[in-house]
C-alpha positions in Angstrom: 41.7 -95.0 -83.3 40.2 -97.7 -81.0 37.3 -97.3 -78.3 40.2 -98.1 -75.5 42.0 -95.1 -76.9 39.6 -93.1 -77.0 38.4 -93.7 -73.3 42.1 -93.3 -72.2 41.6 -89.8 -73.7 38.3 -89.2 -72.1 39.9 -90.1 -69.0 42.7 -87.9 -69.1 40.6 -84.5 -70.3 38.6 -85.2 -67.0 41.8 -85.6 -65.2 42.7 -82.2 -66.3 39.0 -80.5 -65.6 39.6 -82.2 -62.4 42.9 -80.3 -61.6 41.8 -76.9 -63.1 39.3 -77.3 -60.8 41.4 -77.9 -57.7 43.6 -75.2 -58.8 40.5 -73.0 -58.9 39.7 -74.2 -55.4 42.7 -73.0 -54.3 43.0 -69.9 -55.8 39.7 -68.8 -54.2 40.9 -69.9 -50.6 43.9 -68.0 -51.0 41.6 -64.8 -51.9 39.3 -65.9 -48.4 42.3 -66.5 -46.4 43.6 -62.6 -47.1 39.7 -61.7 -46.3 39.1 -64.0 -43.5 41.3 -64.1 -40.1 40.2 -67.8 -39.7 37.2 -70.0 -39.2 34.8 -67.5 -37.7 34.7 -65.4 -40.7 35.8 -61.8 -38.7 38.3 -59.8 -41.1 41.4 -59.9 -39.9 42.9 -56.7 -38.1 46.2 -55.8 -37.9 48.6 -55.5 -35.0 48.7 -51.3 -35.3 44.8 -51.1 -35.4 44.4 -53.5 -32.9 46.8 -51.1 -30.2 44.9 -48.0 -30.9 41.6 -49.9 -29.7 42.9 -51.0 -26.9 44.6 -47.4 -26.3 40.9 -45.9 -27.3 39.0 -48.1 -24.8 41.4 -47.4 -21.8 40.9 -44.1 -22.0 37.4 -44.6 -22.2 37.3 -46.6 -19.4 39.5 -43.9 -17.4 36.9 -41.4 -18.5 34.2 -43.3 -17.3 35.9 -44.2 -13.9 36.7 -40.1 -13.6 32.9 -39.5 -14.3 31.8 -42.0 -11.8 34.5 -40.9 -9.6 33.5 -37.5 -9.7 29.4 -38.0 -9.8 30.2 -40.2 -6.2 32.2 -37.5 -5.5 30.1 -34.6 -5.6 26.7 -37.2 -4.6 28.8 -37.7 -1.3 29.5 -33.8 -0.5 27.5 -32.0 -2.0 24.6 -33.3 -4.3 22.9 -35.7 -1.7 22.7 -32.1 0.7 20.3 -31.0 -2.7 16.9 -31.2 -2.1 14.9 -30.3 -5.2 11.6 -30.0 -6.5 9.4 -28.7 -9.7 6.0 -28.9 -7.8 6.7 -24.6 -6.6 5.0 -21.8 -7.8 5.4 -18.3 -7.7 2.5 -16.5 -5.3 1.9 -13.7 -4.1 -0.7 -12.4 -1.1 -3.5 -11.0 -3.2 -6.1 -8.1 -2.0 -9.7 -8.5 -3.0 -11.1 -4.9 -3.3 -14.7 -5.0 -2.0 -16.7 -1.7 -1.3 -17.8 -0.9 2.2 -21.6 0.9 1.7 -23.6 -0.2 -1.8 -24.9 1.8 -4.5 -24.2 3.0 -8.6 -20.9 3.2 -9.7 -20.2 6.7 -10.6 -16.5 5.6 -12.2 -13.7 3.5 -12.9 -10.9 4.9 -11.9 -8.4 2.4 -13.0 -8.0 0.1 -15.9 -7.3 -3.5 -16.1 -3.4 -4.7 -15.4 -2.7 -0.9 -14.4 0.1 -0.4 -11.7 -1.2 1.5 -8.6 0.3 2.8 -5.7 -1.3 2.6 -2.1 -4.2 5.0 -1.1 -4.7 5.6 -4.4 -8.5 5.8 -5.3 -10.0 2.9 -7.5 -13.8 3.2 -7.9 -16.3 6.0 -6.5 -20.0 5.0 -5.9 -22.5 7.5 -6.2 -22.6 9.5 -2.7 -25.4 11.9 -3.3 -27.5 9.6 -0.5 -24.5 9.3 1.7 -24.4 13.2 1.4 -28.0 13.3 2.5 -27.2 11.4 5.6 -24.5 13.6 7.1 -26.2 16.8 6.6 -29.1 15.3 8.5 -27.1 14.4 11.1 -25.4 17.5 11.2 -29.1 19.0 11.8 -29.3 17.1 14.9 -26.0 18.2 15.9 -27.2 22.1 15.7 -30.2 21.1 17.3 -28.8 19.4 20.3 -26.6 22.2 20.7 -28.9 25.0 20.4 -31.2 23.4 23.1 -28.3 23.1 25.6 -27.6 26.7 25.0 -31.4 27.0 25.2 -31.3 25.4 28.8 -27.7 27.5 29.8 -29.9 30.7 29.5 -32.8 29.4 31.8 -29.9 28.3 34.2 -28.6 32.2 34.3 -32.0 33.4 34.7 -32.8 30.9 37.7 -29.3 32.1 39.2 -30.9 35.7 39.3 -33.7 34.6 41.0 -31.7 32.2 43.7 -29.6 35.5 44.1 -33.3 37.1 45.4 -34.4 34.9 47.3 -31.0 34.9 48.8 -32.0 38.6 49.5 -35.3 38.1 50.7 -34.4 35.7 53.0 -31.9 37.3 54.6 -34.8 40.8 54.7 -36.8 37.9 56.4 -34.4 36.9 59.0 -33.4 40.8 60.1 -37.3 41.4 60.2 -37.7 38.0 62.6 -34.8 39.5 64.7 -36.4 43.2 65.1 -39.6 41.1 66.0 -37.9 39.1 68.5 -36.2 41.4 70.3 -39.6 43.9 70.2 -41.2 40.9 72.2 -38.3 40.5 74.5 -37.8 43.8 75.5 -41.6 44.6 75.7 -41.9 41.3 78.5 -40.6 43.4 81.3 -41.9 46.6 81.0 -45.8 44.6 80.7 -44.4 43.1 84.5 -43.9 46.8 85.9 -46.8 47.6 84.4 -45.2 50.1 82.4 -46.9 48.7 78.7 -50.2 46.9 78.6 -50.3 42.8 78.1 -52.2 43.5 74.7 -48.6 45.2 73.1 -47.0 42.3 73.9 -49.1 40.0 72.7 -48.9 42.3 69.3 -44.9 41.9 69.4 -44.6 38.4 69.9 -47.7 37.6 67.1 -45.3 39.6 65.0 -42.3 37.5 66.1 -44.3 34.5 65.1 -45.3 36.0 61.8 -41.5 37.0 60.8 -40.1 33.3 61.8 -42.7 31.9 59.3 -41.5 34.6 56.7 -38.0 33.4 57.8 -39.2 29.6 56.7 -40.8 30.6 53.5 -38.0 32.6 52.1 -35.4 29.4 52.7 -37.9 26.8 50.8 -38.2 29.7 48.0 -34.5 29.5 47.7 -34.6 25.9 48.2 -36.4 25.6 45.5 -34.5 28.1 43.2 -31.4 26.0 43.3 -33.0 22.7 42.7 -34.1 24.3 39.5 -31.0 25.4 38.6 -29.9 21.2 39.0 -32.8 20.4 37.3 -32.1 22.7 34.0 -28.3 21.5 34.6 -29.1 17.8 34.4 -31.4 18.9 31.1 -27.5 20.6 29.7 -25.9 17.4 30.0 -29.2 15.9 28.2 -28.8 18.2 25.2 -25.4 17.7 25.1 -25.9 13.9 25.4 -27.7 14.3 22.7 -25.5 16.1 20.1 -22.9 13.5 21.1 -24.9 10.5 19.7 -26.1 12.9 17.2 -21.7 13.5 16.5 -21.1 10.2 16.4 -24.0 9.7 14.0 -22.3 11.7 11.9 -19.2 10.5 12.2 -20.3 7.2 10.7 -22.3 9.0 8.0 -18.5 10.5 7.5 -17.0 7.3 6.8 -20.0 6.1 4.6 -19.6 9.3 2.8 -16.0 8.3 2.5 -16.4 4.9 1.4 -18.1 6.0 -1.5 -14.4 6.2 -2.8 -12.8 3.0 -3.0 -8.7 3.1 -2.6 -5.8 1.1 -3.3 -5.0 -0.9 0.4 -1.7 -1.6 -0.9 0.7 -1.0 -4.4 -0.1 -3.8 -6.6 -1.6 -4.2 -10.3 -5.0 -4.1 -10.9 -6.3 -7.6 -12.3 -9.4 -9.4 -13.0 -11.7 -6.5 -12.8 -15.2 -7.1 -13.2 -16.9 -3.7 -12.1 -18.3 -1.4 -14.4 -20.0 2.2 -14.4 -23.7 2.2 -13.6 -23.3 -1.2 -12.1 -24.7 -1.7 -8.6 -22.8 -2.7 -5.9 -23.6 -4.5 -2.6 -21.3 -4.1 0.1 -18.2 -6.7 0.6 -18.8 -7.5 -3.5 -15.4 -8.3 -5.3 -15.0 -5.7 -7.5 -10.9 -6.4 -8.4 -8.1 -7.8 -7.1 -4.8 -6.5 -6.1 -1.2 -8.3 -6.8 1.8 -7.2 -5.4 4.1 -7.7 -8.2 6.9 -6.2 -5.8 6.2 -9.0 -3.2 6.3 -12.2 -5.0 7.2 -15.2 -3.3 7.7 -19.0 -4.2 5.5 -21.7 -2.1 7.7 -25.2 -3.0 5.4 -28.2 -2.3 8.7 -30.8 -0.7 8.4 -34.3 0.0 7.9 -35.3 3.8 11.0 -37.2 3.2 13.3 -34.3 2.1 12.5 -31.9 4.6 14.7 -33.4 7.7 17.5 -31.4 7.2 15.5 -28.0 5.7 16.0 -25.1 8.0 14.9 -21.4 7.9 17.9 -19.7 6.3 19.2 -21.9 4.0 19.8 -20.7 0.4 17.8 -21.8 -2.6 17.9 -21.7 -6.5 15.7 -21.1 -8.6 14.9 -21.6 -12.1 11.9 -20.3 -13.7 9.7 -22.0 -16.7 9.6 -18.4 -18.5 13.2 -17.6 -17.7 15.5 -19.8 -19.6 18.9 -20.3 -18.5 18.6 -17.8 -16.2 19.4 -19.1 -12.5 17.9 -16.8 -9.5 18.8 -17.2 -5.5 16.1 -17.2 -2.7 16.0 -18.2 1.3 14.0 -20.7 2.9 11.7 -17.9 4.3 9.3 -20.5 6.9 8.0 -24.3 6.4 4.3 -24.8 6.9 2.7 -26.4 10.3 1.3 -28.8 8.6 1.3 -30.9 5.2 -1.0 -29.4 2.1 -2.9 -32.3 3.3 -4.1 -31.1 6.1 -5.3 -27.4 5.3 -7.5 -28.9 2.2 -11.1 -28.3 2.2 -11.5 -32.2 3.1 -8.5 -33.8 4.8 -8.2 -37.2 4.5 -9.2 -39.5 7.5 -7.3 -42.7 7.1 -8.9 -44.5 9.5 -11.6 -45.1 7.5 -11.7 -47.9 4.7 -8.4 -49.3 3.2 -5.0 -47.8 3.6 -2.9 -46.8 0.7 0.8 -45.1 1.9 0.8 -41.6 0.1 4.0 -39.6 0.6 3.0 -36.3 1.8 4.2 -33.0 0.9 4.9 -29.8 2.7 4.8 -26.0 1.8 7.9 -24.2 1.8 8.2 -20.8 1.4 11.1 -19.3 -0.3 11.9 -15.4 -0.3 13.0 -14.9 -3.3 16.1 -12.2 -4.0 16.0 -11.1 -7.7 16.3 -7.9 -9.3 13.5 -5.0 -10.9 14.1 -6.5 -14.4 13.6 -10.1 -14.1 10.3 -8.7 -11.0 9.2 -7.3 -14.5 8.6 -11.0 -16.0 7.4 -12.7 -12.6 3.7 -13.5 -12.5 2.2 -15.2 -9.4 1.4 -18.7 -10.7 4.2 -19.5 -13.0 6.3 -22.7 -12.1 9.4 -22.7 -10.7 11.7 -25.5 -10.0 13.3 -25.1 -7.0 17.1 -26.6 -5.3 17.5 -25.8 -1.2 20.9 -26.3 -0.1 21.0 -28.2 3.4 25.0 -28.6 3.8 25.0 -26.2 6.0 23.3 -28.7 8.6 24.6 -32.0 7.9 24.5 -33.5 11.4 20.8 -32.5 11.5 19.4 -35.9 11.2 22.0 -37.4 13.6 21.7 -34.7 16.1 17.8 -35.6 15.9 18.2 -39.1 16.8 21.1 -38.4 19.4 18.8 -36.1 20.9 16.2 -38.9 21.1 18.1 -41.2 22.4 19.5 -38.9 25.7 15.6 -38.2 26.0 14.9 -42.1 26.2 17.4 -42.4 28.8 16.6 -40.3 30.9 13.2 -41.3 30.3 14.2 -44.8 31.5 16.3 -43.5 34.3 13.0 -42.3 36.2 
């Protein structure tokens, strides 16, 4: 074989390679033209697949339009009348049980977290010196009285003797009479001569002598009743004095009481701190008091949500403890002031820079719920609180309508 044949055969195995090749070539873009839908390189999807997408995403659209829908819905009617807030906590108006008089304590009563009823006693302080006190007093009640009835018995004694000088006096006055008329009926008979002038002169000295008798008697019995006013006035002494001495002991009464310290209301005994042989000054906090049965909520609202908020309106409420469980409560009474403004330092913004805080006010909501779930409630435990203002929609527009009649007639003057 020659070189030119055997380049014409070279030639024509490359040919070949060169077709298989080609053929190859198209073999795999058949294969990529089943996978691929064109020159993006996506798969390709059919016609039935591609309808229930388009069904899917309709309805998902609808769904989301009915949400929407029904969030504006319920936003416009209802939801935007909702004002809510999680700064609320339960509370409830504590008693602080502080002795009255100081001294030991004899005993504890009561133990910690026990449930008391009013009246019932707590604590009793040692009354042995409180004991001492009232019987002195008492002393000086039997002594003011034993003097008055001292001075009543002079009195009765000085009325026996005003009654005899009463007698005497009047003895006096018939003597002075006899006396008198001796004299006068002696005058004539010394003019006919019928007496001597020295028997006269003895009836008329005796005259004299029974008018002065007369006088006496009437300043004795003067004097007799004076005294009598004077050991009256000396009564109402004495008896002035076993009133103080009374109300002395009175107070040493109520000492002598306080010695027993009792429950001011019904409530459960927390954060005692007394003990037995402990001494105790008076007005010292010895426990406190809850009243488990009168809980209440205080809701901290924004200035900004409180417009339409009205006493009355209902509230619900959902409790940190209490999962899932829903209760109802009132709007009971809104504060006169922001929490602001009741702190132990209120701000005074016209000092310094000005930063815009919103401001909060307390709310206080009665809440309605029954012994079980009372059971759980603990003054302090947050709360998240929903008041429902529907029920005065036209509250902010009756506000401003109002305040535009009152400019008016303002500018009308």
């Amino acid at each position: 074989m020659t070189d030119q044949d055997d380049d014409k055969a070279r030639d024509a195995d490359k040919t070949d390679d060169k077709q298989g090749d080609a053929k190859d070539k198209d073999k795999d873009k058949d294969k990529d033209n089943d996978k691929d839908d064109g020159k993006d390189g996506k798969p390709k999807v059919s016609p039935e697949k591609k309808r229930k997408i388009r069904i899917a995403l309709t309805i998902a659209g609808v769904v989301v339009l009915l949400a929407g829908g029904g969030w504006f819905a319920y936003h416009t009617f209802v939801g935007k009348y909702n004002e809510t807030t999680d700064d609320a906590y339960i509370q409830a108006d504590t008693v602080t049980v502080a002795p009255k008089v100081g001294g030991y304590v004899d005993a504890v009563l009561v133990r910690e977290n026990q449930d008391v009823r009013a009246g019932q006693p707590l604590v009793r302080i040692d009354p042995r010196d409180y004991n001492a006190q009232t019987e002195q007093f008492q002393a000086q009640v039997d002594i003011a009285q034993a003097n008055a009835d001292a001075v009543r018995a002079q009195i009765a004694e000085q009325e026996s003797s005003v009654a005899a000088a009463r007698a005497q006096l009047a003895a006096a006055r018939q003597a002075a009479s006899f006396a008198q008329g001796e004299a006068q009926r002696y005058a004539p008979l010394v003019q006919i001569g019928a007496e001597n002038a020295q028997a006269l002169a003895e009836r008329r000295n005796q005259a004299a002598q029974a008018a002065e008798q007369v006088a006496a008697q009437r300043a004795a019995l003067a004097n007799a009743e004076k005294r009598i006013a004077s050991l009256r006035a000396q009564v109402r002494q004495a008896e002035a004095q076993g009133e103080a001495a009374a109300a002395q002991l009175r107070a040493a009464g109520v000492n002598l009481q306080a010695t027993t310290v009792s429950a001011s209301i019904a409530g459960r005994v927390g954060d005692a701190t007394v003990r037995v042989g402990q001494f105790v000054q008076p007005g010292a906090r010895l426990m406190t008091l809850v009243p488990v049965g009168s809980l209440y909520i205080s809701a901290n609202f924004k200035e900004t949500q409180i417009g339409r908020m009205r006493v009355g309106q209902p509230a619900e409420i959902k409790v940190d403890a209490l999962p899932r469980v829903k209760l109802r409560g009132r709007v009971d009474s809104l504060a006169p002031g922001t929490g602001a403004q009741f702190s132990l330092l209120p701000p005074q913004n016209a000092t310094g820079n000005f930063t815009k805080i919103v401001q909060r006010v307390p709310v206080r909501i009665a809440l309605d719920a029954g012994p079980e779930v009372r059971q759980v409630l603990l003054p302090g435990l947050s709360v998240k609180v929903t008041v429902d203002t529907s029920d005065d929609k036209r509250a902010l527009k009756d506000v401003r309508e109002g305040e535009k009649e009152h400019q008016k007639r303002e500018d009308a003057r």
